[in-house]
N, C-alpha and C positions, 0 to 999 in steps of 0.2 A: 434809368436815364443816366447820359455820359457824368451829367452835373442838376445836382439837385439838393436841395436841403430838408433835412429829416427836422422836422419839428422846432420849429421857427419859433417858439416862445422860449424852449426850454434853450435854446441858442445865444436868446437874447438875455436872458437871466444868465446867462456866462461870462456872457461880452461885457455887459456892467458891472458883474463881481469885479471880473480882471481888470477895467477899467476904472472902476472905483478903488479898488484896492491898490493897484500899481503906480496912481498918480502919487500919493505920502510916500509910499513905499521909496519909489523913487527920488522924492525929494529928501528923504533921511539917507538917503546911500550917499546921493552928491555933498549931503553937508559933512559927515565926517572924513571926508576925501580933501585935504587940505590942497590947497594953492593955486585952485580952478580957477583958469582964465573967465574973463566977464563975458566973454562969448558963448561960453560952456555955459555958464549962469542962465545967460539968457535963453538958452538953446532947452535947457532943462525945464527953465518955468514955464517957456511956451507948453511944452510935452506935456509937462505935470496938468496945464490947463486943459490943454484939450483931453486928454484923458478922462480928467475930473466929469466935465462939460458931456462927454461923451457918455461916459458912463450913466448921468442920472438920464442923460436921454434914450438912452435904450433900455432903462431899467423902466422908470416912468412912460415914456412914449415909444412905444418899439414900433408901432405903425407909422410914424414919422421916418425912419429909417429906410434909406433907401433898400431893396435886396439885396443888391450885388454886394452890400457892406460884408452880410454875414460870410458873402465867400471870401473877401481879399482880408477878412480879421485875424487868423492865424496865421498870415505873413504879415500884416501890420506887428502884430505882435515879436514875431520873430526881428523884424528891424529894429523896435524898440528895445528889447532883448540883448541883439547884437549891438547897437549903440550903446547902452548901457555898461555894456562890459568891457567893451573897448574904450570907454571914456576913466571910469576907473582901473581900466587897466588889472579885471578881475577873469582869470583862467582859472579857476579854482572850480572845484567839480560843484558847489554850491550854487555857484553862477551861473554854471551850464544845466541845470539843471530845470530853471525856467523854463528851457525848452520845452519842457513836458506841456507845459499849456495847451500851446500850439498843436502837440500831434496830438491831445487827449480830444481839445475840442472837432480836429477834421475828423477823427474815426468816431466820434460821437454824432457828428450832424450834418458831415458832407459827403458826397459819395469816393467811391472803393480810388479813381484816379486821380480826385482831390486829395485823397490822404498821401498816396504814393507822391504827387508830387511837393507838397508838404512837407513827408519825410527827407526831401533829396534836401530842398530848400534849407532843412534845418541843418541837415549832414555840413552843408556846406558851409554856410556861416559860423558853425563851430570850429569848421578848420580854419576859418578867418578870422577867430577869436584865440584858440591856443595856438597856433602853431608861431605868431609872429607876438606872443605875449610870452609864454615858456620859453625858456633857456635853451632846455635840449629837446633836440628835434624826437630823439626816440620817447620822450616820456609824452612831449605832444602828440604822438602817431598813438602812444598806448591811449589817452584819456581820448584822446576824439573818436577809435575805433570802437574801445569800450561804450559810452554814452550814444554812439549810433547806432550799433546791434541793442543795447539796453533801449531807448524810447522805443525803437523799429519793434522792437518785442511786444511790446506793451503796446504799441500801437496795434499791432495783430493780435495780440489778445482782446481788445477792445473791441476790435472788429469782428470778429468771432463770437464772441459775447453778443453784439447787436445781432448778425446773422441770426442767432437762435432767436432771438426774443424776438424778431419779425417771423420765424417761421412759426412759433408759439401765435402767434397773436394771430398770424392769417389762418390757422386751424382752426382759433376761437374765432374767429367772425364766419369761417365757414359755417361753425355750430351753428351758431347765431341767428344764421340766414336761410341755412337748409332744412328741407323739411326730414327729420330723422329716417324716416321710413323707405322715402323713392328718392331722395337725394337732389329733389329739383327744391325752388327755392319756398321757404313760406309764407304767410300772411306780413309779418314786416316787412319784409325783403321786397315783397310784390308790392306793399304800398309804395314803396320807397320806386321802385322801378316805373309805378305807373305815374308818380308825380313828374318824374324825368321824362318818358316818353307824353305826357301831355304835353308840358315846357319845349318837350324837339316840337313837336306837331304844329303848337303855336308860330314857333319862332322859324319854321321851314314853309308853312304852309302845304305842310306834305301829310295824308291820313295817315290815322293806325286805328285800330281792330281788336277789337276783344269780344275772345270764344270765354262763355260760360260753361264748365262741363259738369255734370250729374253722374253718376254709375248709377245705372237702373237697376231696382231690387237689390240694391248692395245689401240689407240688410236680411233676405231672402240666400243670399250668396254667404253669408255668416249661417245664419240658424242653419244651412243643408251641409255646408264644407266645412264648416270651422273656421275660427280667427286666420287659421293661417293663410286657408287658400285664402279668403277676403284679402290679407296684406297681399299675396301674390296676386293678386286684381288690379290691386292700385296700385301696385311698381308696374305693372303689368301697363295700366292706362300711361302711369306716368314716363316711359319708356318711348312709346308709340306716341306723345304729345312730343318728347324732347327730338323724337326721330326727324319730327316734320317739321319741328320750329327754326330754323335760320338763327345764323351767330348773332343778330340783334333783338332777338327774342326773346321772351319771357314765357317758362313755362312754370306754375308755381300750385300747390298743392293749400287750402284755403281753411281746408281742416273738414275731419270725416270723407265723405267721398268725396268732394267739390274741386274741383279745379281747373283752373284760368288759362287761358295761351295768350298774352300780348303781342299782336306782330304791327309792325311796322309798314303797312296794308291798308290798302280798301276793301269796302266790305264786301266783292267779289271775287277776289283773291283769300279771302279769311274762310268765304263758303267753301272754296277747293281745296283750302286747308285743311276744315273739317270732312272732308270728304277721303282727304289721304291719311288723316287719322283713320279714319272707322275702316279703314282700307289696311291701316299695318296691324289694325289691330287684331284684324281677320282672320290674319293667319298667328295667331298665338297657337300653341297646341297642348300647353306644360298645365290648363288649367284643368280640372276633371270636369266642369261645369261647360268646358268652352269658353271662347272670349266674351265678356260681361258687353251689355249693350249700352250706349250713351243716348244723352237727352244733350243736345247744346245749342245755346243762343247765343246769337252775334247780333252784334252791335260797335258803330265805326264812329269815329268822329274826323270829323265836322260834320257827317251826314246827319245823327240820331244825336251829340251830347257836344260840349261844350268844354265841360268840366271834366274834371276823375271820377268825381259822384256823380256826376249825371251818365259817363258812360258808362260805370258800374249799374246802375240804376236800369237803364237800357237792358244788356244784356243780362241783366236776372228777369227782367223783365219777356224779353224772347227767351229766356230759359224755362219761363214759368209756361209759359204757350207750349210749349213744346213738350212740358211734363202733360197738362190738357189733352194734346192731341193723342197721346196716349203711350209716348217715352218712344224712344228710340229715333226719335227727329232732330232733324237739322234745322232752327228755324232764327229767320234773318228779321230784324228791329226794321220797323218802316219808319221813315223819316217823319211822316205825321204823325202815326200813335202809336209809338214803341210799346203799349202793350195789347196791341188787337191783330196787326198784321203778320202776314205768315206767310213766311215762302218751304214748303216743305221738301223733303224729296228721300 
């Protein structure tokens, strides 16, 4: 996204440091600064307050806080920053160096245009800080040029740093989620997915559909081939599930041979589903055995369940009829007694 915030707690535990910390801070700079008009006084205590004020509230209550706070906080800061230094009258590289706040927290927790703009934002209020506080213009040009390439640096490295550690993390949750073997998702993943497609169903009033699948004699397909062909079966099924399942799908591996298709479907459209599986699966040719046969049962909701567990419940249920009738069937949950009725074919 153009603009988004990366982890909103650890944002708000920033925002209170700086804010807790900067309110004294502040108020010991102004007092050794002799001969401040009463205006500057008061201009300072209000800041020191609301600082203060602010800080315990984003440290304590950070759901109180509006959102938009966390994005306009690194140029709050930056004003503060620049007021400060302009009010002591401090160009000194120590001073400017506050900056650092501001681009440390946009490259930590807003996104890549928020930073850039940011960075400009700081560039420039530095040159509105030394160049009309320094003497000579060239030693101004040197420290504002040096200190906007130095943050800009470190604000790219920052961001570089994050880069990885998102792409780190989105491997691990790939792990996480997929099943190792066929690379479609596993038993968490798929509970996780069927909670959500139950919650759309509800709140749409639109069906979906879950195929129960079996591999017949998988263990018949081990003792004759060996583990390996058995794995090339079930990438093999799991391939031919992902073939036919549609981008809002769920094809998910349940553990041993078992695995799930969630569509987004009534239970008429789920039958033809299973029909164009056993159809890509036909023409496999890589396995010595031939392509292995399936047992699957469907079951829809609103027609057959209510729940996640009830539509689970269903479709193992016309899964199990279909192992009865004697495996290699397609057989459909009846809305009165998902486990007696059968539609074969």
């Amino acid at each position: 996204m153009t603009y988004q915030l990366r982890d909103q707690q650890g944002a708000s535990r920033a925002v209170a440091h700086l804010m807790m910390t900067a309110s004294p801070f502040i108020l010991v700079t102004f007092l050794i600064v002799p001969g401040q008009p009463v205006s500057h006084w008061v201009a300072v205590l209000f800041t020191c307050v609301v600082l203060a004020v602010g800080g315990v509230v984003a440290r304590v209550r950070p759901e109180r806080v509006p959102r938009w706070s966390w994005f306009i906080a690194p140029f709050f800061a930056i004003m503060v920053i620049t007021g400060m230094n302009l009010v002591t009258e401090d160009a000194s590289t120590g001073a400017q160096l506050f900056y650092l706040w501001p681009a440390l927290y946009s490259a930590n927790f807003l996104s890549r245009r928020v930073v850039y703009i940011t960075m400009a934002v700081v560039s420039a209020t530095e040159a509105s800080v030394v160049f009309p506080l320094l003497p000579e213009v060239g030693d101004a040009a040197s420290d504002w040029v040096s200190l906007t390439v130095a943050m800009t640096l470190i604000a790219i490295v920052v961001l570089t740093l994050r880069d990885r550690s998102d792409r780190l993390r989105e491997v691990l949750e790939t792990q996480a989620l997929a099943d190792a073997l066929t690379g479609v998702a596993n038993r968490r993943s798929f509970d996780v997915e069927l909670g959500r497609a139950v919650a759309w169903a509800h709140a749409t009033g639109r069906p979906i559909a879950l195929l129960t699948i079996d591999v017949d004699y998988f263990k018949k397909i081990n003792d004759t081939w060996g583990h390996a062909v058995g794995d090339q079966a079930l990438q093999a099924v799991a391939a031919a599930l992902t073939q036919v399942a549609g981008p809002d799908d769920v094809v998910a591996r349940l553990g041993g041979d078992e695995f799930v298709m969630l569509l987004r479907t009534d239970g008429p459209s789920a039958r033809r589903a299973a029909d164009d599986v056993r159809e890509v699966l036909a023409r496999t040719s890589a396995l010595p055995g031939g392509p292995p046969g399936l047992s699957i049962g469907i079951a829809a909701l609103p027609d057959h369940a209510d729940t996640a567990e009830e539509l689970m419940g269903a479709s193992d249920a016309a899964l199990y009829e279909a192992k009865l009738g004697g495996r290699g069937y397609t057989v459909g949950c009846s809305a009165v007694a998902s486990s007696s009725a059968e539609l074969r074919g």
